[in-house]
PDBQT receptor file of N, H, CA, C and O in Angstrom, charges set to zero:
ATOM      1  N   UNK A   1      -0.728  32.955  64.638  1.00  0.00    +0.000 N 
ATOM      2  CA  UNK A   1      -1.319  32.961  63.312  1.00  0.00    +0.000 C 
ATOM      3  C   UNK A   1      -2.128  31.689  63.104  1.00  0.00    +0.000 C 
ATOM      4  O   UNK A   1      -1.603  30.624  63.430  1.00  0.00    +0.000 OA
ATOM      5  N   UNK A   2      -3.310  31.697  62.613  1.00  0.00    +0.000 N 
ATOM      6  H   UNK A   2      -3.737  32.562  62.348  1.00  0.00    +0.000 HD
ATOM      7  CA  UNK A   2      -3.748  30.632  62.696  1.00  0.00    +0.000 C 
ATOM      8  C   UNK A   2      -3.994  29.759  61.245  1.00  0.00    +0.000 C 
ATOM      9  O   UNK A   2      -4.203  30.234  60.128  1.00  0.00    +0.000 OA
ATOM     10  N   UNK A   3      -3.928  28.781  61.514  1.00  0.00    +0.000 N 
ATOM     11  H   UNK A   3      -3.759  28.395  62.421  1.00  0.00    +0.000 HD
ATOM     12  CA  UNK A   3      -3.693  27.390  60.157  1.00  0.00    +0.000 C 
ATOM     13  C   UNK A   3      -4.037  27.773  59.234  1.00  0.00    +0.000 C 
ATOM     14  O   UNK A   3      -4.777  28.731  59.455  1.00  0.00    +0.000 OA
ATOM     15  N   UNK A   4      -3.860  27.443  57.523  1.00  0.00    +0.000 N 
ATOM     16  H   UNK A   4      -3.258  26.665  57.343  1.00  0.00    +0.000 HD
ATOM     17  CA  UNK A   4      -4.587  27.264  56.565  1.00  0.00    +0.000 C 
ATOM     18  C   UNK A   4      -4.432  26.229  56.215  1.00  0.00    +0.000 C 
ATOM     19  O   UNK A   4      -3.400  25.558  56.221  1.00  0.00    +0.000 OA
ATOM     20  N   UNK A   5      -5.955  25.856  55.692  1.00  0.00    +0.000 N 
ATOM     21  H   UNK A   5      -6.794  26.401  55.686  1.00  0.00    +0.000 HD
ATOM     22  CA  UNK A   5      -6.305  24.642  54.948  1.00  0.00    +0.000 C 
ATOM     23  C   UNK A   5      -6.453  24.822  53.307  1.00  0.00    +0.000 C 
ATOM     24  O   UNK A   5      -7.351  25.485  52.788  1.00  0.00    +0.000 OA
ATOM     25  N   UNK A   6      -5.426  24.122  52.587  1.00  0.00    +0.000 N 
ATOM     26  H   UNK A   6      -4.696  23.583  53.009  1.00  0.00    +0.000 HD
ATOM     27  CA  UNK A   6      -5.555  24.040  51.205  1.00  0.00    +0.000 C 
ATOM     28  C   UNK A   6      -6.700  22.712  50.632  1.00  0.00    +0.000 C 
ATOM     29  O   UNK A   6      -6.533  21.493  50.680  1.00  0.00    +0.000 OA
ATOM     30  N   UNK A   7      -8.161  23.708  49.967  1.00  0.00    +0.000 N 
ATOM     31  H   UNK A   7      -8.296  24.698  49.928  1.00  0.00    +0.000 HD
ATOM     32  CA  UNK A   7      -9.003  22.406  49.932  1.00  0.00    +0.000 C 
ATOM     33  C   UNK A   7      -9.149  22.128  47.973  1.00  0.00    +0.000 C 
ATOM     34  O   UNK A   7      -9.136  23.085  47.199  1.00  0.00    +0.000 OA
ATOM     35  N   UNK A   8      -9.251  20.968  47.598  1.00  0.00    +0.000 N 
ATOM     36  H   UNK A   8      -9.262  20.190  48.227  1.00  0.00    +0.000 HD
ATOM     37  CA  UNK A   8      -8.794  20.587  46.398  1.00  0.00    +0.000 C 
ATOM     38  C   UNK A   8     -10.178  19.779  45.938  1.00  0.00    +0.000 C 
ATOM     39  O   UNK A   8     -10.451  18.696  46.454  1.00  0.00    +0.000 OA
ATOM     40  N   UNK A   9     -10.935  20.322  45.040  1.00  0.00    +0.000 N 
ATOM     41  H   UNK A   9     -10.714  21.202  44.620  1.00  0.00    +0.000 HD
ATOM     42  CA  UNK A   9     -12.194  19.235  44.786  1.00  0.00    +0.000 C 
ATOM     43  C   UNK A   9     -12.044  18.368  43.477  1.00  0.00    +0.000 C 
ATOM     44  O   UNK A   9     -12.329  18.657  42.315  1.00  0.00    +0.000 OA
ATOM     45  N   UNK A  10     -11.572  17.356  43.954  1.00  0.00    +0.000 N 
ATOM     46  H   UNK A  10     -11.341  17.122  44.898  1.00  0.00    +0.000 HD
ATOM     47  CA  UNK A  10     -11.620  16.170  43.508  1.00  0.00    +0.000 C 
ATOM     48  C   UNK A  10     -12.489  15.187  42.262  1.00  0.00    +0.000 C 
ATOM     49  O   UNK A  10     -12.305  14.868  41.087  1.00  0.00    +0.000 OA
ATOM     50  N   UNK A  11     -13.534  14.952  43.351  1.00  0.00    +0.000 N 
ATOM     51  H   UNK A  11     -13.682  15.210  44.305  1.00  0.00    +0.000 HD
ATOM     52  CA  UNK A  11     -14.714  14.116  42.008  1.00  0.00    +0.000 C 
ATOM     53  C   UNK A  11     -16.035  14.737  41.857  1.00  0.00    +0.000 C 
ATOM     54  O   UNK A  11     -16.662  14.784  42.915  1.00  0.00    +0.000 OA
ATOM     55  N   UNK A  12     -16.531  15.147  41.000  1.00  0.00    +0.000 N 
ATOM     56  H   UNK A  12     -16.022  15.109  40.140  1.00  0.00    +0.000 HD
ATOM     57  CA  UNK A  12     -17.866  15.276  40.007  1.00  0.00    +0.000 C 
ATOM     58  C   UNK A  12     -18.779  15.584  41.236  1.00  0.00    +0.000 C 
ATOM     59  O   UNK A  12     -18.792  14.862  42.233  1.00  0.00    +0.000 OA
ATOM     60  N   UNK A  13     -19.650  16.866  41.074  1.00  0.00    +0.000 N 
ATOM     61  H   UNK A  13     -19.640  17.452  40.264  1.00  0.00    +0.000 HD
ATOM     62  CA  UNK A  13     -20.737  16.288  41.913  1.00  0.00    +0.000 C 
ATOM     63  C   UNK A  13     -21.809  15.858  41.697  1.00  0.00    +0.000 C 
ATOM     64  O   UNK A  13     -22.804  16.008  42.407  1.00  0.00    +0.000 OA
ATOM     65  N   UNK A  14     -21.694  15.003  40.226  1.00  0.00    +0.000 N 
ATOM     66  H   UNK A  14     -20.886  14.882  39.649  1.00  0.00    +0.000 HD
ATOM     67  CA  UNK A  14     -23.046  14.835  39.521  1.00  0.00    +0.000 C 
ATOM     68  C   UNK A  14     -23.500  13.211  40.436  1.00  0.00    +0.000 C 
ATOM     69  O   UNK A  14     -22.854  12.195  40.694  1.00  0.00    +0.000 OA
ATOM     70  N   UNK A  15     -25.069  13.696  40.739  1.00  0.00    +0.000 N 
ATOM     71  H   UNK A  15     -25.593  14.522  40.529  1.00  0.00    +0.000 HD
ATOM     72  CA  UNK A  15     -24.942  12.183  41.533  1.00  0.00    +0.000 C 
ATOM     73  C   UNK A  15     -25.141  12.138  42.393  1.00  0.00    +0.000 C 
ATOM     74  O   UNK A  15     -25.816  11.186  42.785  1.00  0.00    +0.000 OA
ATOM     75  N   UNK A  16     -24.498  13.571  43.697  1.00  0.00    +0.000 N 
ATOM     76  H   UNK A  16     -23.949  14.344  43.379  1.00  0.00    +0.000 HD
ATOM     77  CA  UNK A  16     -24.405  13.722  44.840  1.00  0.00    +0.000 C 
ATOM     78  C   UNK A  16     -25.638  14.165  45.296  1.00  0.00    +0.000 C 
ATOM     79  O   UNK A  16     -26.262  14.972  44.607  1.00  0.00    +0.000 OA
ATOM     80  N   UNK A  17     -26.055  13.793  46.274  1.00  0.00    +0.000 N 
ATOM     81  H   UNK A  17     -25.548  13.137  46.834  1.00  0.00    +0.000 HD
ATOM     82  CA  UNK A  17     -27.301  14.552  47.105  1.00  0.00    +0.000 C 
ATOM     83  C   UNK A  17     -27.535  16.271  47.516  1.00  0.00    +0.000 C 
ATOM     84  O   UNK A  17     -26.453  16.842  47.380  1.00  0.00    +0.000 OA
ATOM     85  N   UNK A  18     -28.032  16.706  47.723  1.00  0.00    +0.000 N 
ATOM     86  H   UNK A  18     -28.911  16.242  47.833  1.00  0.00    +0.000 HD
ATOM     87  CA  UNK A  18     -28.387  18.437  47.691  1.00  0.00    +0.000 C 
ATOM     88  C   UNK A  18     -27.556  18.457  48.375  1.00  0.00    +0.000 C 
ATOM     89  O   UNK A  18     -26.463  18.489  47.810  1.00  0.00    +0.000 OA
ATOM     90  N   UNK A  19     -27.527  18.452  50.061  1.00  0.00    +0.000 N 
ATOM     91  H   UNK A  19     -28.416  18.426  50.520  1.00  0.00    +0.000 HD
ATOM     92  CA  UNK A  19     -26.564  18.581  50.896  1.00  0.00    +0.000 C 
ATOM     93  C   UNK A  19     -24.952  18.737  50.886  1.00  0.00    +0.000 C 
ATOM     94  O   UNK A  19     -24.152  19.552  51.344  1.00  0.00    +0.000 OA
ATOM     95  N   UNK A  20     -24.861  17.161  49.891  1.00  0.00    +0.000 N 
ATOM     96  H   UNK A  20     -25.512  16.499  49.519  1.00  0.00    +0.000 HD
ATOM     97  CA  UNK A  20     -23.539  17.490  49.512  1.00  0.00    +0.000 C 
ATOM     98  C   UNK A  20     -22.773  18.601  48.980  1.00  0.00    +0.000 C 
ATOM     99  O   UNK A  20     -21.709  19.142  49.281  1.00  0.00    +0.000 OA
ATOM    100  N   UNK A  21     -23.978  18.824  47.773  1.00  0.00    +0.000 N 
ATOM    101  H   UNK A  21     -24.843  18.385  47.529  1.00  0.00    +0.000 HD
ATOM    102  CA  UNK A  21     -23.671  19.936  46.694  1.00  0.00    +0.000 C 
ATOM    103  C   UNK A  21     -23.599  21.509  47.529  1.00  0.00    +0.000 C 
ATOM    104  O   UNK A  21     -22.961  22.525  47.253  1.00  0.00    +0.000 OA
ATOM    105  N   UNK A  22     -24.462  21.221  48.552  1.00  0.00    +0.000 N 
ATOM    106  H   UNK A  22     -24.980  20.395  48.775  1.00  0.00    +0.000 HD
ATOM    107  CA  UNK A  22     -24.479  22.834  49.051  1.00  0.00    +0.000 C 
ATOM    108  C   UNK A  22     -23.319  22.795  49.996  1.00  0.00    +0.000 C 
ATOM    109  O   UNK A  22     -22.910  23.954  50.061  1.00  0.00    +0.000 OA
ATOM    110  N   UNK A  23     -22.571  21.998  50.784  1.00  0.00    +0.000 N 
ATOM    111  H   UNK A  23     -22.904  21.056  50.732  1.00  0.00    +0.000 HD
ATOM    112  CA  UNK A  23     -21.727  22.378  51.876  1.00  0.00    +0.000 C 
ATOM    113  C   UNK A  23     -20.512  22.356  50.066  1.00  0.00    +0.000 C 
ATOM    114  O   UNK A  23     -19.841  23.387  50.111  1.00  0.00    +0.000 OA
ATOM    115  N   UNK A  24     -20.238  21.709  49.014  1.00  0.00    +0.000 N 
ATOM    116  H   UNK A  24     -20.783  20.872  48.978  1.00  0.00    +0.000 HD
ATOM    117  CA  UNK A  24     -19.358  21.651  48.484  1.00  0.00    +0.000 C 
ATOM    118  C   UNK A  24     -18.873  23.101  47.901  1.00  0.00    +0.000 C 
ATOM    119  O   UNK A  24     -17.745  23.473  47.579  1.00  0.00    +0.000 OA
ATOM    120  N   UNK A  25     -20.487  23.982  47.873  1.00  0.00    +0.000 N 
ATOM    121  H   UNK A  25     -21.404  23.679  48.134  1.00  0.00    +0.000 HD
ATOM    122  CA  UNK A  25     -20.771  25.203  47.046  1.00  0.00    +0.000 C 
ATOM    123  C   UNK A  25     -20.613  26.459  48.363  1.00  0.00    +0.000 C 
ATOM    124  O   UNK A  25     -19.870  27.406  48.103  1.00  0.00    +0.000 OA
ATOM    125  N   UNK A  26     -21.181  26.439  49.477  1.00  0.00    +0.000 N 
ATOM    126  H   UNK A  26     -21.784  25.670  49.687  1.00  0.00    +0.000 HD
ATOM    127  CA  UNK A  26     -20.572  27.087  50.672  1.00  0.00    +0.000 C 
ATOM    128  C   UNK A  26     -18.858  26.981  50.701  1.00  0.00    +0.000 C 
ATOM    129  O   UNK A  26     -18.216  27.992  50.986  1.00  0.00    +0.000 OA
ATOM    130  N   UNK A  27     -18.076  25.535  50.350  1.00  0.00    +0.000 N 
ATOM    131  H   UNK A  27     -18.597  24.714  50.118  1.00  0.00    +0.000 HD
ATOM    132  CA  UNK A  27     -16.921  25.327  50.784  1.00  0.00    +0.000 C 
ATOM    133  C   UNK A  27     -16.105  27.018  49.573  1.00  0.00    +0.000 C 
ATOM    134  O   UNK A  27     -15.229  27.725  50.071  1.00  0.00    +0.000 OA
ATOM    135  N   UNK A  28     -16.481  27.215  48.553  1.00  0.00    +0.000 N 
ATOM    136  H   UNK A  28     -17.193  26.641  48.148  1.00  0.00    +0.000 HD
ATOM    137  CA  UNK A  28     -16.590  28.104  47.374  1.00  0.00    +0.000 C 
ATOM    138  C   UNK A  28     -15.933  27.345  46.179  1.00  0.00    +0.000 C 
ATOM    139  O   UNK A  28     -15.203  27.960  45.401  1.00  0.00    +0.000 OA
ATOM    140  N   UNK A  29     -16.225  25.806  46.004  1.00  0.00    +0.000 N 
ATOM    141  H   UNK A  29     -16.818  25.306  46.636  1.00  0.00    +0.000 HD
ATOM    142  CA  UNK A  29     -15.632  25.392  44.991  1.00  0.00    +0.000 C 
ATOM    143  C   UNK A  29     -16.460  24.503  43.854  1.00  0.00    +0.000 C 
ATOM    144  O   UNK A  29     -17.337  23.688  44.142  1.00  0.00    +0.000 OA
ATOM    145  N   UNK A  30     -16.034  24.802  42.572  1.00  0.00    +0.000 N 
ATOM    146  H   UNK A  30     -15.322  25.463  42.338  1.00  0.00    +0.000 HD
ATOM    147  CA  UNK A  30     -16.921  25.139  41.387  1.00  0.00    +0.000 C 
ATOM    148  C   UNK A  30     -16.735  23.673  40.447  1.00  0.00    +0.000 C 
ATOM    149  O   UNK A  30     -17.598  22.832  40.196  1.00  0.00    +0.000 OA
ATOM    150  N   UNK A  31     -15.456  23.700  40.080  1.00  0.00    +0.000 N 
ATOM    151  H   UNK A  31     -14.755  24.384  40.283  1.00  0.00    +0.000 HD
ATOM    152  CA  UNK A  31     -14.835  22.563  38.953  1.00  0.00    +0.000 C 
ATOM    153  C   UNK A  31     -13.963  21.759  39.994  1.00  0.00    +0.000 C 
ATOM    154  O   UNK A  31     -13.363  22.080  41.020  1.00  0.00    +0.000 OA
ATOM    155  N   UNK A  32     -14.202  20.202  39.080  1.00  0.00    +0.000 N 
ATOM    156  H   UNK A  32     -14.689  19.941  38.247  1.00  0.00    +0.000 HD
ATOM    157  CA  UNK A  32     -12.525  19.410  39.660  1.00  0.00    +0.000 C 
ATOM    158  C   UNK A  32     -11.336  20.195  39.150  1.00  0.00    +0.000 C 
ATOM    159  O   UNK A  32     -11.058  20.870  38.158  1.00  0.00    +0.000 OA
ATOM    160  N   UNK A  33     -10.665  19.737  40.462  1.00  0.00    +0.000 N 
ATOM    161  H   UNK A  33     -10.890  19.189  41.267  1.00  0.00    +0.000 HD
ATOM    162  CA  UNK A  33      -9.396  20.727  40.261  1.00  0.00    +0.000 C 
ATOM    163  C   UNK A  33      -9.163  21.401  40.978  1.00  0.00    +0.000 C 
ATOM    164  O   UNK A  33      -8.178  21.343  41.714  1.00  0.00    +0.000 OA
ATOM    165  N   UNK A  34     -10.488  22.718  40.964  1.00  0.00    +0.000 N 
ATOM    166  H   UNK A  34     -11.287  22.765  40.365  1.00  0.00    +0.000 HD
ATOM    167  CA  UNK A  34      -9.771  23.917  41.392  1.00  0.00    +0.000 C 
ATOM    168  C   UNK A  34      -9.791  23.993  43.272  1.00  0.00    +0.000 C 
ATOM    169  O   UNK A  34     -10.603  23.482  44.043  1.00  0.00    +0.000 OA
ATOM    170  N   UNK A  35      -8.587  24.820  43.566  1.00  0.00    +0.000 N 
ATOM    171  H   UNK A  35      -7.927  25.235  42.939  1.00  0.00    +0.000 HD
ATOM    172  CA  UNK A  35      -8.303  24.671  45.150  1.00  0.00    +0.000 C 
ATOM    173  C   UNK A  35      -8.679  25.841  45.439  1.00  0.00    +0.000 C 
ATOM    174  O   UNK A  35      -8.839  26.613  44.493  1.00  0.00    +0.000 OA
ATOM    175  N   UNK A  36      -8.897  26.259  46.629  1.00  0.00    +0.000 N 
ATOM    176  H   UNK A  36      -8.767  25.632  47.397  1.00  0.00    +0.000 HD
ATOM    177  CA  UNK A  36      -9.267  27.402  47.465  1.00  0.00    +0.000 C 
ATOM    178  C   UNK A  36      -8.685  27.190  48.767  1.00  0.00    +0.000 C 
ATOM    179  O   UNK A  36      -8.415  26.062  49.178  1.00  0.00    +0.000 OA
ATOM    180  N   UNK A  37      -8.476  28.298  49.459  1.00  0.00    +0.000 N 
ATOM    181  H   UNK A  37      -8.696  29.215  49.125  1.00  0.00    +0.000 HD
ATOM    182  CA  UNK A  37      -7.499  28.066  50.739  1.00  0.00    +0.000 C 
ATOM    183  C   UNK A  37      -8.550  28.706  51.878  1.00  0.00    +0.000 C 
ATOM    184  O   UNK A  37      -9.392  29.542  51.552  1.00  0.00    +0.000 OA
ATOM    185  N   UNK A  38      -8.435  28.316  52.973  1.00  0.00    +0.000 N 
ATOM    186  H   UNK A  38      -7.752  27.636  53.238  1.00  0.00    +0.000 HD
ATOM    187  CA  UNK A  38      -9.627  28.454  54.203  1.00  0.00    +0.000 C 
ATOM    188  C   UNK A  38      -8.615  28.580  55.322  1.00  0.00    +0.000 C 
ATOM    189  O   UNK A  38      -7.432  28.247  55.253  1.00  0.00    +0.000 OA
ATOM    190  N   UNK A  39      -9.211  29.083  56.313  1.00  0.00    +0.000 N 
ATOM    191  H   UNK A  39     -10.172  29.354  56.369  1.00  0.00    +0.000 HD
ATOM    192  CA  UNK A  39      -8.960  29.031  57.759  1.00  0.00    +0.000 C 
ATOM    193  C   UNK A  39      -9.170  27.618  58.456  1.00  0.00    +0.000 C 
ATOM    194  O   UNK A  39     -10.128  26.972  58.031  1.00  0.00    +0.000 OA
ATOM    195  N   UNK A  40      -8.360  27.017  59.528  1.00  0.00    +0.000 N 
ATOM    196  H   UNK A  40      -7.582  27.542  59.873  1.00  0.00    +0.000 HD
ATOM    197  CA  UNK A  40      -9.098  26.181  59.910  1.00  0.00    +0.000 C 
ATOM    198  C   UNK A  40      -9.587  26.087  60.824  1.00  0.00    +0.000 C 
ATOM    199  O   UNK A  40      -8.880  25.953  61.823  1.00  0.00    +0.000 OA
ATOM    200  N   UNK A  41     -11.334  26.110  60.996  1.00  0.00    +0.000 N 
ATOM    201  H   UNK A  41     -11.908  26.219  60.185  1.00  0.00    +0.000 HD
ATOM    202  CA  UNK A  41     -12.011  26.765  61.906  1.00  0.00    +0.000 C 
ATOM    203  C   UNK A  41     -12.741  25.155  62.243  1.00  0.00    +0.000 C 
ATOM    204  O   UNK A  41     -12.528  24.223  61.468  1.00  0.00    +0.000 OA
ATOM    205  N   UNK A  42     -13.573  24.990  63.434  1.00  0.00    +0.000 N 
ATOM    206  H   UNK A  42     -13.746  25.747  64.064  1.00  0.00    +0.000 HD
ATOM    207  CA  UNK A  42     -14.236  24.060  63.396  1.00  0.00    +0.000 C 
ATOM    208  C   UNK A  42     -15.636  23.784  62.838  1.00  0.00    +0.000 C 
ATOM    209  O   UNK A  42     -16.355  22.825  63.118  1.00  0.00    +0.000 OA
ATOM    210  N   UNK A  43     -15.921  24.899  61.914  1.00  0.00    +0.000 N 
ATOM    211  H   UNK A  43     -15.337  25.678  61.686  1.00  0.00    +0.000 HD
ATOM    212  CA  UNK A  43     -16.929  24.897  61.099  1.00  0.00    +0.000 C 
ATOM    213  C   UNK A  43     -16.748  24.088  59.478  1.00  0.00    +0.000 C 
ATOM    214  O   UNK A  43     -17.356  23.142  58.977  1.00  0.00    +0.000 OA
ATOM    215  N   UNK A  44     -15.548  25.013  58.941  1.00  0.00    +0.000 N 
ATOM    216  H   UNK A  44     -15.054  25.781  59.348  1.00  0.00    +0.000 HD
ATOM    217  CA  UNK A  44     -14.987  24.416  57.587  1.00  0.00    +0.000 C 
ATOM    218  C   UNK A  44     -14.307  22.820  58.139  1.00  0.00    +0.000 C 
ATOM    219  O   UNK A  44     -14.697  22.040  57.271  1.00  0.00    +0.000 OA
ATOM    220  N   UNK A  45     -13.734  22.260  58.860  1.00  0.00    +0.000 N 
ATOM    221  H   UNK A  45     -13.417  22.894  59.565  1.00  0.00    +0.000 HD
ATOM    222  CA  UNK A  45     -13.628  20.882  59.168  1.00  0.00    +0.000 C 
ATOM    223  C   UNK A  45     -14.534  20.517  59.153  1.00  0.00    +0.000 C 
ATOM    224  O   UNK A  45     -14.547  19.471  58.503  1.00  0.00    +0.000 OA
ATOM    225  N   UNK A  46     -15.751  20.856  59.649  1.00  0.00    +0.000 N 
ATOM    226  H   UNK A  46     -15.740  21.705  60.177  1.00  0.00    +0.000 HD
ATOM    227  CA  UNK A  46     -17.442  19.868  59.797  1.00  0.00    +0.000 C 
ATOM    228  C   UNK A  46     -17.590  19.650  58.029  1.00  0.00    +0.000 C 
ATOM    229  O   UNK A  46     -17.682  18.507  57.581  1.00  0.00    +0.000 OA
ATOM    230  N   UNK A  47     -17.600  20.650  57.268  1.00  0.00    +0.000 N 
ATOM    231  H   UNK A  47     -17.526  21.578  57.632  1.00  0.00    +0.000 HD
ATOM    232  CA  UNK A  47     -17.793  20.793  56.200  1.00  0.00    +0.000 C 
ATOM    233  C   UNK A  47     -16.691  20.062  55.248  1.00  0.00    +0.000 C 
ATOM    234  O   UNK A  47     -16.910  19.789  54.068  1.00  0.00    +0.000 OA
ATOM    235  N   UNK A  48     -15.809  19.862  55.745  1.00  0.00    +0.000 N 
ATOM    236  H   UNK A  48     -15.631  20.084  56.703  1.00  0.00    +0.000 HD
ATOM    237  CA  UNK A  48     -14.573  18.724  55.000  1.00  0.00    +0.000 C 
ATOM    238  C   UNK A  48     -15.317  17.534  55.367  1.00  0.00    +0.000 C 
ATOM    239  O   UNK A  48     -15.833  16.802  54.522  1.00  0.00    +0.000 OA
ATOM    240  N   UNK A  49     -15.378  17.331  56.624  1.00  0.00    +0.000 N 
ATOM    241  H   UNK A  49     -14.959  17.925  57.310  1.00  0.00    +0.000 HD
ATOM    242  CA  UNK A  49     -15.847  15.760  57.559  1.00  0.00    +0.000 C 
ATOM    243  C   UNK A  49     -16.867  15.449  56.219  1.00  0.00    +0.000 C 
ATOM    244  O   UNK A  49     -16.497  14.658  55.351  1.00  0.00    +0.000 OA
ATOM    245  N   UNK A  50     -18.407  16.263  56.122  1.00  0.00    +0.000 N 
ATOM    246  H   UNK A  50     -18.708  16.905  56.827  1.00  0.00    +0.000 HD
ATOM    247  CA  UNK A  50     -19.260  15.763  55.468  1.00  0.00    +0.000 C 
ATOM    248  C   UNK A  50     -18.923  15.031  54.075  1.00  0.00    +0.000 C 
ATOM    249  O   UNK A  50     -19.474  14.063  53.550  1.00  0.00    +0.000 OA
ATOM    250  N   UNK A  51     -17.889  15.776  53.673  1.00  0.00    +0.000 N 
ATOM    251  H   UNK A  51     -17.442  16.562  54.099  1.00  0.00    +0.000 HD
ATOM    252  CA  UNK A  51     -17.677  15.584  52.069  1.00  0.00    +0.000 C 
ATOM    253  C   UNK A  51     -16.037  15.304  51.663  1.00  0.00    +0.000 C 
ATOM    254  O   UNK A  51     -15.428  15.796  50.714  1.00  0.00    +0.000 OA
ATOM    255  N   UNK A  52     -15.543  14.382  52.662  1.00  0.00    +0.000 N 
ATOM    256  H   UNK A  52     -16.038  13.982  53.433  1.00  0.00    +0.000 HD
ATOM    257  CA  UNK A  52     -13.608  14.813  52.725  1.00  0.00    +0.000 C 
ATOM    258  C   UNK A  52     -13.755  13.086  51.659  1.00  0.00    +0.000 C 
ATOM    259  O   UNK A  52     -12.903  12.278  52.029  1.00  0.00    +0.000 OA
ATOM    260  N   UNK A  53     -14.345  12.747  50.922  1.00  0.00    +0.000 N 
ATOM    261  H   UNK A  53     -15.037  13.403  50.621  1.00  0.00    +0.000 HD
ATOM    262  CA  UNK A  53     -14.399  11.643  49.524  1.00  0.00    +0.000 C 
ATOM    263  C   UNK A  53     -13.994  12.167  48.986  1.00  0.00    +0.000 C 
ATOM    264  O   UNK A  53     -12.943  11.782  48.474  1.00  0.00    +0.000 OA
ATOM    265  N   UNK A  54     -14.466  13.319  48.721  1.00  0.00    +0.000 N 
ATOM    266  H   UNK A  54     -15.320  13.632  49.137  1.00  0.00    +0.000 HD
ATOM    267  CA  UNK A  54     -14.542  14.248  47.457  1.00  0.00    +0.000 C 
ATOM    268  C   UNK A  54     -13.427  15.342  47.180  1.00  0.00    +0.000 C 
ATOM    269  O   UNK A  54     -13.352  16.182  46.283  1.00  0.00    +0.000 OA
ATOM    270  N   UNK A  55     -12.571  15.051  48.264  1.00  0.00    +0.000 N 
ATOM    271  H   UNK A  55     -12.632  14.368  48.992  1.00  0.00    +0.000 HD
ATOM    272  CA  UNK A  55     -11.832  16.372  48.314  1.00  0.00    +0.000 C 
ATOM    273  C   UNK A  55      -9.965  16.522  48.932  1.00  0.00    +0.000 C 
ATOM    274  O   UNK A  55      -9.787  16.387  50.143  1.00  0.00    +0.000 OA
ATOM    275  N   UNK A  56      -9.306  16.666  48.445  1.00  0.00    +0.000 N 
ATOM    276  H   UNK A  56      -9.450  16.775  47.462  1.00  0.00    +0.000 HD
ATOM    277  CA  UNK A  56      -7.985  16.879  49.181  1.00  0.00    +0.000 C 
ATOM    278  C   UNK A  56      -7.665  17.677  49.960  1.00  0.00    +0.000 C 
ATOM    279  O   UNK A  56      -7.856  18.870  49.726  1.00  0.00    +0.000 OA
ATOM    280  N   UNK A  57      -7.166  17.310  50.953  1.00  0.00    +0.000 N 
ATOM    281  H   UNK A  57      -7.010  16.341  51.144  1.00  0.00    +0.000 HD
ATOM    282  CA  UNK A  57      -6.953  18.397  52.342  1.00  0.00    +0.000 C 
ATOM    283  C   UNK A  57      -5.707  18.629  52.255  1.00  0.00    +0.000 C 
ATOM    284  O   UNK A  57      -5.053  17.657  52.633  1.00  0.00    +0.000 OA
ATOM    285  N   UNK A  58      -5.063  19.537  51.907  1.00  0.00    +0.000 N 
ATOM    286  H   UNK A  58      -5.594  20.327  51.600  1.00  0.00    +0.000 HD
ATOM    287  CA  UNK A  58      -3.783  19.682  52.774  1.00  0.00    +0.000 C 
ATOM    288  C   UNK A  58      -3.357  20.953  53.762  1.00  0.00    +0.000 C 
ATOM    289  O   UNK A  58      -3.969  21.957  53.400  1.00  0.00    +0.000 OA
ATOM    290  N   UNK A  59      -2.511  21.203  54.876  1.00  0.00    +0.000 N 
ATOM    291  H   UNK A  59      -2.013  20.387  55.171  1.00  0.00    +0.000 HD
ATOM    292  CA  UNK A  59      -2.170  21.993  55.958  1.00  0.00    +0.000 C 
ATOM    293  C   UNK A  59      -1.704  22.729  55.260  1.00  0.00    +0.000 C 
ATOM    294  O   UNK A  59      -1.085  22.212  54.330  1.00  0.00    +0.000 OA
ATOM    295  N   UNK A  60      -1.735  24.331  55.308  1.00  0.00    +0.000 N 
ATOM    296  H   UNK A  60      -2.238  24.751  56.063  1.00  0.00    +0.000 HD
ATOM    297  CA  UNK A  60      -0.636  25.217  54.575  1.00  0.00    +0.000 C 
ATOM    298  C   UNK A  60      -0.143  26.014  56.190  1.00  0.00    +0.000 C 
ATOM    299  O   UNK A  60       0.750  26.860  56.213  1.00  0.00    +0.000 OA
TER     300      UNK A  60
């Protein structure tokens, strides 16, 4: 069975550069706060790597 990643967005993205905003908006997360749960693939890690300031990781 393979991993889940519980991802948690953290701080504001007012401020942030396009890039940021789009891997944050691909990741599918909207408001601080809210979490969404992922596979952990080596795609969504690239996409934590870029933006893991902003965000809480935890293993489920």
């Amino acid at each position: 069975m393979a991993k889940k990643l519980e991802i948690t967005l953290k701080k504001s993205l007012i401020g942030r550069n396009q890039k940021q905003r789009a891997t944050i908006e691909a990741l599918g997360l909207k408001k601080i706060g809210q979490t969404i749960t992922h596979n952990d693939t080596p795609q969504i890690r690239g996409m934590i790597h870029r933006t893991d300031f902003m965000l809480v990781v935890k293993e489920v």
